[in-house]
C-alpha positions in Angstrom: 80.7 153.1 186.6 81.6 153.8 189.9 84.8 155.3 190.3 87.6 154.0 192.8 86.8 156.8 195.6 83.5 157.2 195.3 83.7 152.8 195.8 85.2 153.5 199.4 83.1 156.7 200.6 80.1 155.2 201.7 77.9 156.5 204.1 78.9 153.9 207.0 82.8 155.6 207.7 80.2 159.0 208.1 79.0 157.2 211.1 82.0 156.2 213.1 84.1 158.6 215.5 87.0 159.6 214.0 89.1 159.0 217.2 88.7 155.0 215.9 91.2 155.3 213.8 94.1 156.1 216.9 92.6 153.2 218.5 93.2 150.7 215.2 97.1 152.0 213.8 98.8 151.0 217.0 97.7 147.6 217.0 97.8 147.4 213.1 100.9 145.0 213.1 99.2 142.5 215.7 96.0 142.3 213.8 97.4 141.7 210.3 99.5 138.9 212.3 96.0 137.4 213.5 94.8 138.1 209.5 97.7 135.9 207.8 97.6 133.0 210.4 93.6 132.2 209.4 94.2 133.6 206.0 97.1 130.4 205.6 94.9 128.3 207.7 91.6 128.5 205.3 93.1 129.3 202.0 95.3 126.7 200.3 96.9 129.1 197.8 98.4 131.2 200.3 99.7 128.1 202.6 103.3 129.3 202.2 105.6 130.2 204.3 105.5 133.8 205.7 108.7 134.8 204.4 107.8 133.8 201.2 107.3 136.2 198.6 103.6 135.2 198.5 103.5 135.7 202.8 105.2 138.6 202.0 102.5 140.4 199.4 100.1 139.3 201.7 101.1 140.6 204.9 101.9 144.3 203.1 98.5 144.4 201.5 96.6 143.4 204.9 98.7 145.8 207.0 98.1 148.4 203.5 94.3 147.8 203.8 93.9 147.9 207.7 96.1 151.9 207.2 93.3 152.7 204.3 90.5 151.7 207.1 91.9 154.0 209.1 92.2 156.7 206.9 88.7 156.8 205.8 87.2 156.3 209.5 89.3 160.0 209.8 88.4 161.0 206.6 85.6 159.5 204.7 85.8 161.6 201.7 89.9 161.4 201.1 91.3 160.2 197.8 92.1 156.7 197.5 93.3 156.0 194.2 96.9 155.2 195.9 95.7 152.1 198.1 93.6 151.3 194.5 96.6 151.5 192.7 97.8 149.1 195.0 95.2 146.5 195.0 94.6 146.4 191.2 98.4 145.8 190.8 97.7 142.7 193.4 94.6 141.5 191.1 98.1 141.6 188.2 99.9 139.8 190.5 97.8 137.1 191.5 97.0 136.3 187.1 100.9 136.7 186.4 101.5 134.2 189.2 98.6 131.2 187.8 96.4 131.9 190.4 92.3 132.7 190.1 90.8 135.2 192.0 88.9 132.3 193.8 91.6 132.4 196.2 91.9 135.8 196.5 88.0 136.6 197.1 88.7 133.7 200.1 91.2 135.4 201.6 89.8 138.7 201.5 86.3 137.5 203.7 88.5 135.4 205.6 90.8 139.1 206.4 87.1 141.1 207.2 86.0 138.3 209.5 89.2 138.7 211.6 88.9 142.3 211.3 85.6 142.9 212.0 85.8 140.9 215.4 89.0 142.7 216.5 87.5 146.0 215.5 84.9 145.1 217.5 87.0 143.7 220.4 88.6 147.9 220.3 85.3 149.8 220.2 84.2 147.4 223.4 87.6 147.8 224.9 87.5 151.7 224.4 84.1 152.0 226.1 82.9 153.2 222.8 78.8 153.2 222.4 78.0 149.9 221.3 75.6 150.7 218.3 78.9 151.8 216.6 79.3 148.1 216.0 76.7 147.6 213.4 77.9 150.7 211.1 81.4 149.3 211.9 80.8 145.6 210.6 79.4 147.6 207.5 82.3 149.6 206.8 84.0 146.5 206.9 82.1 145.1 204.3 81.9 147.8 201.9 86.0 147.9 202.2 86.6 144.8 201.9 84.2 144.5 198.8 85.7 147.9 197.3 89.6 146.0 197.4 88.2 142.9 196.1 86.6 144.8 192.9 89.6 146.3 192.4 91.7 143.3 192.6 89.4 141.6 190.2 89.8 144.9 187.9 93.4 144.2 187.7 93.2 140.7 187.6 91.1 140.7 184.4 93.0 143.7 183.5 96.3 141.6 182.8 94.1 138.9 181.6 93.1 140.9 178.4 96.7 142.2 178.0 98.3 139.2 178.4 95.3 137.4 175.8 96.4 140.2 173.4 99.9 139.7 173.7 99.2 135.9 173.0 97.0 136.4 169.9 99.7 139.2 168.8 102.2 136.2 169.2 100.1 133.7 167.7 99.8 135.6 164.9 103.4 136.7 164.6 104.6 132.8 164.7 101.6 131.6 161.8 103.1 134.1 159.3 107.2 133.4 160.4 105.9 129.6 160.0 104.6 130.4 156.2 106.9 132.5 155.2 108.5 131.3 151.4 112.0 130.3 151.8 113.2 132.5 149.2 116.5 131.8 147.4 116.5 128.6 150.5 116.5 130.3 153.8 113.8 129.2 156.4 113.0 130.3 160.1 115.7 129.5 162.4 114.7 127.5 164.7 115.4 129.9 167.7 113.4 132.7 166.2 110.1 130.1 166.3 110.9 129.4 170.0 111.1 132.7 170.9 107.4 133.1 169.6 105.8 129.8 170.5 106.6 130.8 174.2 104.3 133.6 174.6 102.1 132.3 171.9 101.5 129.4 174.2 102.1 127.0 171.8 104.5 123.8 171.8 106.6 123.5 169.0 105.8 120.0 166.9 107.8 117.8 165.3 105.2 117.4 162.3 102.4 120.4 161.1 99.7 120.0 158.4 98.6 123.3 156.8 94.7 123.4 156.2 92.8 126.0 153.8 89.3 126.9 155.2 86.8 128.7 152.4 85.2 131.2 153.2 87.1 132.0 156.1 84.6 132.9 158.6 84.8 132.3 162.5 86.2 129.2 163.1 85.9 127.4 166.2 87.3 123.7 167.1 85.6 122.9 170.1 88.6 121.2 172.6 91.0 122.5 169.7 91.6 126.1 169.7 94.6 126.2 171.8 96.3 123.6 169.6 95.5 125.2 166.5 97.3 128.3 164.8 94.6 129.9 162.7 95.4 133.4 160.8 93.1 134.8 157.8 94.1 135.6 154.7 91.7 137.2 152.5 88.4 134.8 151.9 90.5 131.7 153.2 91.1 130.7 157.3 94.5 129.3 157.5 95.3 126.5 160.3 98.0 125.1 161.2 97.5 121.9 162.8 100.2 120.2 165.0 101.7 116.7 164.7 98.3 115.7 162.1 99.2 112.2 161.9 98.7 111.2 165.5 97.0 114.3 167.4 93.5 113.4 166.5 92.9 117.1 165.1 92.3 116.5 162.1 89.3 114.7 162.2 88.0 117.4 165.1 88.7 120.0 162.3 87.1 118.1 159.5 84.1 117.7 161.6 84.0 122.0 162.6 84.3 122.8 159.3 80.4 122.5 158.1 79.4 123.5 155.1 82.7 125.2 154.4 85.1 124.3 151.5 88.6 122.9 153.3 92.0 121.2 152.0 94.3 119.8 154.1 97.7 120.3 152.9 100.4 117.2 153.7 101.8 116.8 156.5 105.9 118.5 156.6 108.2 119.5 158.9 107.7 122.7 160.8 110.0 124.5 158.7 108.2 123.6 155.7 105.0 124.8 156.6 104.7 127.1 153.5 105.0 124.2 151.6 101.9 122.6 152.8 100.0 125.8 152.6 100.8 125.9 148.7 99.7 122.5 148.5 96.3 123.1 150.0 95.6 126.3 148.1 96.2 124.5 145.0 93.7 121.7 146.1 91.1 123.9 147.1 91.6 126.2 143.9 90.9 123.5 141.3 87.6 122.7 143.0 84.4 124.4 141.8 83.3 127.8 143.8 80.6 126.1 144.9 81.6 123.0 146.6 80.2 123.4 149.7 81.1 120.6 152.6 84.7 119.6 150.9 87.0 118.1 153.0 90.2 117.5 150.2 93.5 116.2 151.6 96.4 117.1 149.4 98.4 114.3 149.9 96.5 112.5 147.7 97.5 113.9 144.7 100.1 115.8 144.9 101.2 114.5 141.4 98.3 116.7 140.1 99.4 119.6 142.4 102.9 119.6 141.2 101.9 120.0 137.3 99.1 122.5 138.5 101.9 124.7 140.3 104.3 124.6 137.3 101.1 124.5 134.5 102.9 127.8 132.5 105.8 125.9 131.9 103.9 122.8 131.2 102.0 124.7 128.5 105.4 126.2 127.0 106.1 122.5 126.8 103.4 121.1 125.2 104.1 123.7 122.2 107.1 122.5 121.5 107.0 119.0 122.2 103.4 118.3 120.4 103.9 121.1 118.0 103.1 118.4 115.5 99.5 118.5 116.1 99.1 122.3 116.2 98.0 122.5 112.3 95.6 119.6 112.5 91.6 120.0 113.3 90.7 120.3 116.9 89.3 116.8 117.3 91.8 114.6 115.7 94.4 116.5 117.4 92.5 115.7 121.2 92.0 112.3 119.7 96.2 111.6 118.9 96.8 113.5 121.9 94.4 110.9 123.9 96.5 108.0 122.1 99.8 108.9 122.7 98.9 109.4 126.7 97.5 105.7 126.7 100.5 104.4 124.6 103.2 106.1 126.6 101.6 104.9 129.9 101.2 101.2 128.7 103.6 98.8 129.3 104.3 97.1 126.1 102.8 100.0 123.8 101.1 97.5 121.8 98.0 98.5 119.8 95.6 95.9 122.0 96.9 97.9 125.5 96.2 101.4 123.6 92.7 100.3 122.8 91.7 98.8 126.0 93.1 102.0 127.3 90.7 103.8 125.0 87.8 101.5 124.5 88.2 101.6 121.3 88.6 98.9 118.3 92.3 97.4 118.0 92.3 98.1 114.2 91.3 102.0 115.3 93.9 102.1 117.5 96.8 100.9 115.5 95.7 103.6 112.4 96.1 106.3 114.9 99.3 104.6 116.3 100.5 105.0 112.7 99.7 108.4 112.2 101.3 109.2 115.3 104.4 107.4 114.2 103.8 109.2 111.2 103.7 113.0 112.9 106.5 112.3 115.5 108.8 109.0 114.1 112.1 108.4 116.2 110.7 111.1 118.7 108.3 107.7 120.4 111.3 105.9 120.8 113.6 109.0 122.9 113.1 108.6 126.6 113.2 112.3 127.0 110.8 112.9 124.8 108.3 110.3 126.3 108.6 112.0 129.7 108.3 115.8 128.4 104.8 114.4 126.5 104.0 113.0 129.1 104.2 116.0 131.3 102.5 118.3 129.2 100.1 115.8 128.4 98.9 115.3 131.8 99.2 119.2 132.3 96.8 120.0 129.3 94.5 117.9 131.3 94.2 119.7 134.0 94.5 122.9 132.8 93.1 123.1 129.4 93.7 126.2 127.5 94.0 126.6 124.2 97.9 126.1 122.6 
């Protein structure tokens, strides 16, 4: 890589007279003058007003580059990291200010056009030996390609830092987002605005956390910006904004490929955690190898809130269907099968039980009878037709051995 002086000591400044440089200073002010009024008059970014603080910055570094000129016509080989300095912290300005470094390239051919004819106009003036004017026009070129490098160094510079700030940000405002509102707290909502800014991301009304397996890169193509995505572990998390009506959750469903995803439901930005739990549970109960899933939560988040509590719900189903712990295995499932149809029918009628089942009505009603016999008043207690119920429906989806 070439280094900043060695960038501006190039063989054409050996090959002008020194005494160039006394001809150039005194009229340093009028030319950067000429400079700014084509500069304003062929580049639309800098069409401000002179006293602005963009006319400003642009007069000091024309009047800043026409000095460094000088210098090296004196003194080829002096240091220049000083004017670089200056130029690369110009490149900062122009990013930090929203502007490309279109404008600035522009402006900077425009600036060697004018100078190159006025330097011209001097060595004429001066009686100088014209065949200085071809190794002029070249130092003029060479400089004014050596400040536009280093305006583009420092352009790209703050680029990267201010990229890494945003994905520091973005990252910092995914895991304040999913944090667990232990013992009830949750994020104030001025500590997520104070990340979504340099994050670069609006603050929604509405978020939908998804659960991406394995995590992989993941790429939404006209998404990215819109999406949160952090990784934890094996899993890509994303948090997509307003999921309802922004149309990213179909551009999601369609990036994630051959990859396992749930899509937790859709919650209030405060209760983003909340979605998160709900995908993870979706996606856990599906096989390892389910390749190209695409599971919404929401859509049974009845089976998601036994699954979450399913410790409990087996302490349950000892004691509420501790009556069929000392019978064999298979007329114990077969009772258990029973009472789920009959406490889920409407009338609890033998005929509903065995449609339920597909079984015989005359089947039905013996094992109605040996439930009655097992549990008696218990069928008939409210409380204990939900707490079957609930373990019931949590044996199913966790079976384990009571």
């Amino acid at each position: 890589m070439v280094s900043p002086h060695e960038s501006f000591a190039r063989d054409p400044w050996h090959e002008l007279p020194a005494e160039l440089a006394a001809l150039i200073r005194p009229r340093i002010d009028g030319i950067a003058t000429d400079m700014v009024d084509a500069i304003r008059a062929e580049v639309a970014v800098y069409r401000r007003p002179v006293d602005s603080a963009v006319g400003r910055d642009l007069a000091e570094s024309i009047r800043r580059a026409m000095h460094q000129f000088a210098e090296l016509t004196e003194r080829p080989d002096s240091p220049q990291d000083h004017h670089s300095r200056h130029f690369r912290h110009l490149g900062r300005v122009e990013f930090l200010n929203g502007r490309t470094t279109d404008g600035l390239q522009a402006a900077f051919r425009v600036g060697a056009r004018v100078g190159g004819r006025r330097y011209a106009e001097l060595v004429h003036a001066a009686s100088l030996p014209p065949d200085l004017v071809l190794p002029l026009h070249e130092a003029v070129l060479v400089h004014i390609n050596a400040l536009s490098n280093e305006s583009v160094k420092g352009f790209l510079a703050a680029q990267l830092r201010s990229e890494g700030e945003r994905k520091r940000a973005r990252r910092a405002l995914v895991e304040r987002l999913l944090e667990t509102p232990w013992g009830g707290r949750r994020p104030p909502p001025a500590a997520l605005t104070s990340l979504a800014g340099p994050a670069g991301w609006a603050l929604p009304r509405t978020v939908a956390v998804a659960l991406v397996r394995p995590a992989g890169r993941l790429s939404v193509p006209g998404a990215d910006d819109d999406l949160l995505v952090s990784h934890r572990g094996n899993d890509a998390v994303v948090i997509v904004p307003e999921p309802d009506t922004s149309g990213l959750v179909e551009r999601l469903r369609l990036a994630v490929h051959a990859r396992a995803a749930a899509l937790g439901p859709a919650v209030d930005l405060r209760e983003a955690w909340l979605s998160l739990q709900c995908a993870r549970l979706a996606l856990d109960r599906r096989a390892k190898d389910e390749h190209g899933l695409f599971v919404r939560a929401e859509d049974e988040l009845a089976e998601l809130h036994l699954l979450r509590g399913a410790p409990i719900g087996r302490l349950l189903d000892r004691r509420v269907l501790a009556a069929f712990a000392g019978l064999p295995r298979g007329r114990a499932a077969r009772l258990a099968e029973t009472l789920e149809a009959l406490l889920t029918s409407w009338g609890r009628t033998a005929p509903e039980v065995a449609q339920a089942l597909g079984i015989h009505p005359q089947t039905a009603r013996q094992r109605l009878r040996r439930l009655d016999a097992l549990l008696g008043d218990r069928l008939s207690d409210p409380d204990f037709r939900f707490e079957a119920l609930l373990a019931l429906r949590t044996r199913a989806l966790s079976p384990e051995p009571n």
